[in-house]
N, C-alpha and C positions, 0 to 999 in steps of 0.2 A: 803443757803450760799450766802453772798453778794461778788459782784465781787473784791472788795478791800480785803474781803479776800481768796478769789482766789486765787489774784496775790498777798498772803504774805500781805498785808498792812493794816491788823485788826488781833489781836489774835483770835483765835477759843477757843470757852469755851468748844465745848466737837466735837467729832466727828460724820459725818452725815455718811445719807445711799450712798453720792455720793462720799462720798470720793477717793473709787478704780477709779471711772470719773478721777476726778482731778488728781490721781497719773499716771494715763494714759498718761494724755496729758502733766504734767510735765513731765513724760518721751521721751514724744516724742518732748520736746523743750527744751529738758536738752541741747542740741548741743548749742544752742545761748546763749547770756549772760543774766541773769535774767533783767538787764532793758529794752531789746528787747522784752523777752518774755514778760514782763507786760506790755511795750509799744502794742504789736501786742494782746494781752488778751483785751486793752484798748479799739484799733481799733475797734476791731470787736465788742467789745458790742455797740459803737456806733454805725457800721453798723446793727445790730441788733435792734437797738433801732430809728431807721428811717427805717427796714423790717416791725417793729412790730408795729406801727402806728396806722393800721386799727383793732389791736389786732388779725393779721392773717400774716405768712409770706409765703408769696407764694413759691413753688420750684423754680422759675426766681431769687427770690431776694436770697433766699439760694444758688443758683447757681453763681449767682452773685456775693455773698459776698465771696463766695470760691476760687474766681478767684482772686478776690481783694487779699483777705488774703494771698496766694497762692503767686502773685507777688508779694504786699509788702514785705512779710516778707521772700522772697526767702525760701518758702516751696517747699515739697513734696505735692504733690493734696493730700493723704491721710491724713496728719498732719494738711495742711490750714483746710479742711472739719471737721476733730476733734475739730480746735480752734472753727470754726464758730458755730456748735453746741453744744457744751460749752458756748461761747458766747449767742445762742438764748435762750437755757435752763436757764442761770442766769439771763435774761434779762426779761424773764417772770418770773421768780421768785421777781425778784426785785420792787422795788420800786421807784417812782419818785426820791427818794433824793439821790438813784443810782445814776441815770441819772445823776444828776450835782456833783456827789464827781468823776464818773470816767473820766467826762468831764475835771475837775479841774484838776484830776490829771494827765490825759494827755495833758491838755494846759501845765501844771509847768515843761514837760519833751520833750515836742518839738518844735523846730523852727518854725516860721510865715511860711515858705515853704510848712513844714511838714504836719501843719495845714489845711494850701490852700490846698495841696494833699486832705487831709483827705474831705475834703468839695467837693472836683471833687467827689471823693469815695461814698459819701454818696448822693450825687444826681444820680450817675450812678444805685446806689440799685434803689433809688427810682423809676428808670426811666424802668429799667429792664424789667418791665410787660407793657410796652410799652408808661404809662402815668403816671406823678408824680401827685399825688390827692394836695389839699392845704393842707390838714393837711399834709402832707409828705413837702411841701414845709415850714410848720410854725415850722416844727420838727427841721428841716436846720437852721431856721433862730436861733430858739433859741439853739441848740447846737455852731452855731456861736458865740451868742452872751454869750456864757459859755466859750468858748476859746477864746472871748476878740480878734477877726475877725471884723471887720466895716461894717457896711450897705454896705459900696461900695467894700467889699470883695466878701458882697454875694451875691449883684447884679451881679457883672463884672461874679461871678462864675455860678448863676442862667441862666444867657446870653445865655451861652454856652449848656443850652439843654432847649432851646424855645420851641423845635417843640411836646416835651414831655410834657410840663403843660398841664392839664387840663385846665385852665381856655380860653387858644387860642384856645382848639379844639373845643368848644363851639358855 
């Protein structure tokens, strides 16, 4: 299942074996409004998809992203932890062209703020196991440049966790 249709925004031609997953986790974010929900489903497969870089997501970054999801989306620990592996699960299942329909569709649904946040968020994953590799940093750069963010979004943003590149501790 693609994460667009996940979160409702592709019809399903028949039903999978994960379905009871999804009814799960819709149930457990029935409380917020479905644009939240498919905003914070958005979130996290991006956080997933700068976990899963090295095509491995470490317990740091899964922990990571649970805190993220957990604050933004003024969760329960147990509900963030559902979305995120939700989240990771579609995220290997997916495919590139994932990657930039869920970015789109969460540029088309949030503020330049919102954004920036998201870009703090996803260098925090990356940074989680103590050091952002480059591909983790070119992963940034181009979900940036998918949410239509400026070089000098992700620089000023990249700034802010020096001491974790890889390439300074060289």
């Amino acid at each position: 299942m693609s994460i667009l249709q996940w979160l409702g925004l592709v019809p399903r031609s028949e039903p999978s074996a994960d379905a009871g997953v999804v009814r799960r986790v819709a149930r457990a974010l029935e409380a917020l409004p479905p644009e939240r929900a498919e905003y914070l489903g958005l979130f996290a497969f991006l956080l997933a998809r700068v976990a899963n870089v090295d095509l491995h997501i470490a317990d740091t970054e899964t922990e990571a992203m649970a805190r993220i999801v957990e604050t933004a989306g003024h969760l329960p620990p147990d509900q963030a932890a559902l979305v995120v592996e939700i989240a990771k699960a579609e995220h290997r299942a997916s495919g590139e062209t994932q990657n930039y329909l869920a970015a789109r569709a969460l540029r088309d649904q949030s503020s330049d703020a919102e954004r920036m946040d998201l870009v703090h968020c996803l260098f925090a994953v990356a940074a989680s196991d103590g050091v952002i590799s480059v591909a983790e940093e070119e992963a940034i750069r181009g979900i940036c440049g998918e949410l239509r963010l400026t070089d000098r979004d992700y620089l000023d943003i990249r700034s802010a966790y020096s001491e974790h590149r890889s390439v300074n501790k060289a």
